[in-house]
C-alpha positions in Angstrom: 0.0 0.0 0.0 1.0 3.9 -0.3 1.1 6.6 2.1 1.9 9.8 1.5 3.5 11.0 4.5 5.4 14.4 5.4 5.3 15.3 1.3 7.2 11.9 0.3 5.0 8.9 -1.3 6.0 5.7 0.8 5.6 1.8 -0.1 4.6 -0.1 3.0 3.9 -3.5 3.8 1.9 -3.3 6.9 0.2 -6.3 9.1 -3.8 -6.1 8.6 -4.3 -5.1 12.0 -1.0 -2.7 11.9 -2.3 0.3 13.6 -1.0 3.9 11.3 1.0 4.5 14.9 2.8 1.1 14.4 4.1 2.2 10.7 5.1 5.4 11.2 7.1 4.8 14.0 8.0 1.1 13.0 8.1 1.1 9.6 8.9 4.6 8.6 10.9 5.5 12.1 9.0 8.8 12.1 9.2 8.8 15.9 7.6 12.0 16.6 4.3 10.4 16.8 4.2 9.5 20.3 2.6 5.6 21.8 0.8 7.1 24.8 -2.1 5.4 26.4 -3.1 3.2 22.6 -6.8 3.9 23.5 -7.2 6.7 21.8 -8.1 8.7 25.4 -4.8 11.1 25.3 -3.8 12.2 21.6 0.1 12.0 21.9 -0.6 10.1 18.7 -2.4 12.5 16.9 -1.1 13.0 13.4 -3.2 14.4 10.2 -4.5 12.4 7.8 -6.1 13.8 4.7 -5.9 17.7 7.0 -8.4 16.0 9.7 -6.1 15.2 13.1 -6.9 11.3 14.1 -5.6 9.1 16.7 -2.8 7.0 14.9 -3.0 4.4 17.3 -6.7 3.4 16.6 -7.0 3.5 13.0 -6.1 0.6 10.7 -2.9 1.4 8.3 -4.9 -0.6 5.7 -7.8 2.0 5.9 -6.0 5.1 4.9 -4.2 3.9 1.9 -3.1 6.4 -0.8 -4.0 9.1 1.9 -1.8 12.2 2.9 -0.6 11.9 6.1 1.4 14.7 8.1 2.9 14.2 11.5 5.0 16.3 13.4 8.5 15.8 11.7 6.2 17.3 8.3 5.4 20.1 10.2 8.3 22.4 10.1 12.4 21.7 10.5 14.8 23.0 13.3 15.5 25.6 10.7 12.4 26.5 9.9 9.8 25.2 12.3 5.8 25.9 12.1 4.5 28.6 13.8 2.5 26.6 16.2 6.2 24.6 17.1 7.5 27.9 17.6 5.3 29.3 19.7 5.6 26.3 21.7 8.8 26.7 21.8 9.1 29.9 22.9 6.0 29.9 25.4 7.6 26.9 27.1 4.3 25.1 26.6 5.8 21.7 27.3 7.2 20.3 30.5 8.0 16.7 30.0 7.4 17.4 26.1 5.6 14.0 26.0 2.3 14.9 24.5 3.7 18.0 22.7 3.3 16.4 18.7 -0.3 15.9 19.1 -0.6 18.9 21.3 0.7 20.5 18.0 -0.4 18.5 15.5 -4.1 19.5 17.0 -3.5 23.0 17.1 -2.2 23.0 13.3 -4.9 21.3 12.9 -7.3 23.8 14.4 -5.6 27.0 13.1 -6.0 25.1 9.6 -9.4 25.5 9.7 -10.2 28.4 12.2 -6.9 31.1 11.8 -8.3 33.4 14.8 -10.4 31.2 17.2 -11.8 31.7 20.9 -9.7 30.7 24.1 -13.7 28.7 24.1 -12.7 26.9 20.4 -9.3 26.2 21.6 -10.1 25.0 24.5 -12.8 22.1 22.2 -10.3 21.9 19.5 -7.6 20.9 22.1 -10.0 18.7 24.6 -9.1 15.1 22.9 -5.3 16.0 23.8 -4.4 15.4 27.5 -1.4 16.5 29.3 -0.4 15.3 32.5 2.1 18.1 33.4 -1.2 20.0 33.5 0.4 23.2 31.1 -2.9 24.3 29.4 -2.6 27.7 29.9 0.5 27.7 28.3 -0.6 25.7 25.5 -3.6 28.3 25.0 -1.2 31.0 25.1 0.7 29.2 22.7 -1.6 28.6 20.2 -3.0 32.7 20.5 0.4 33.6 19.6 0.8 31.8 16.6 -3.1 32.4 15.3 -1.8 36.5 16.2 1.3 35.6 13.5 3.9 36.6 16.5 6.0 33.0 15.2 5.4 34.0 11.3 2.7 33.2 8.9 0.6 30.3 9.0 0.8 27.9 6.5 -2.1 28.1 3.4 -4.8 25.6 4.7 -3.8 22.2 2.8 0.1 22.5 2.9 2.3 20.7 5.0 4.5 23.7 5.8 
């Protein structure tokens, strides 16, 4: 089967009950996409698939075939990183740092489809990511930043970068 992942079309042979977590980090050794609780209750999996975020560790690999998939490494570089992973950055919105790609994945996600929303949207948006160091506000504050363009333009809804 074929993925598109992070811009680059990929060939992979995956089990039928291979979850998309299991190949990206497995196959692919995109680890960025973090194995948290592999119920789908905490989003540290939460990559992009066809623009929508989803939890990588509870859908198939065989059901998104031929799709475009974007997880954190697609995001932005150390050179050049997204907005969101900038504000991030610079907001210190991660402590342990564990949840932090689907914390930003989400929010790329969000700002993808809502450039300037409410604390109130955020705060839906971001409810199916948990973090356990408890630095919400931080993430809020984070994403405001980079909806406000203080970490650069955001990308044109549809790109990777």
């Amino acid at each position: 089967m074929h993925l598109h992942v992070n811009g680059r079309s990929r060939e992979v042979h995956p089990a039928s009950d291979a979850s998309l977590l299991t190949v990206l980090r497995d196959e692919l050794q995109l680890t960025g996409t973090k194995e948290g609780c592999d119920r789908g209750e905490c989003g540290a999996c939460t990559v992009l698939v066809d623009g929508r975020p989803v939890y990588a560790c509870l859908t198939l690999a065989v059901a998104v075939d031929d799709a475009t998939i974007v997880t954190v490494e697609g995001l932005g570089s150390n050179a050049a990183p997204h907005p969101v992973q900038a504000a991030f950055a610079a907001l210190d919105a991660a402590q342990c740092g564990f949840c932090t790609p689907g914390q930003v994945v989400s929010a790329c996600a969000l700002l993808a489809r809502n450039a300037a929303p409410t604390e109130a949207e955020i705060r839906d948006a971001m409810s199916g990511n948990l973090c356990r160091c408890g630095t919400y506000p931080k993430i809020i504050a984070a994403i405001q930043a980079a909806a406000r363009g203080e970490f650069g333009a955001l990308p044109v809804a549809g790109s990777a970068r």
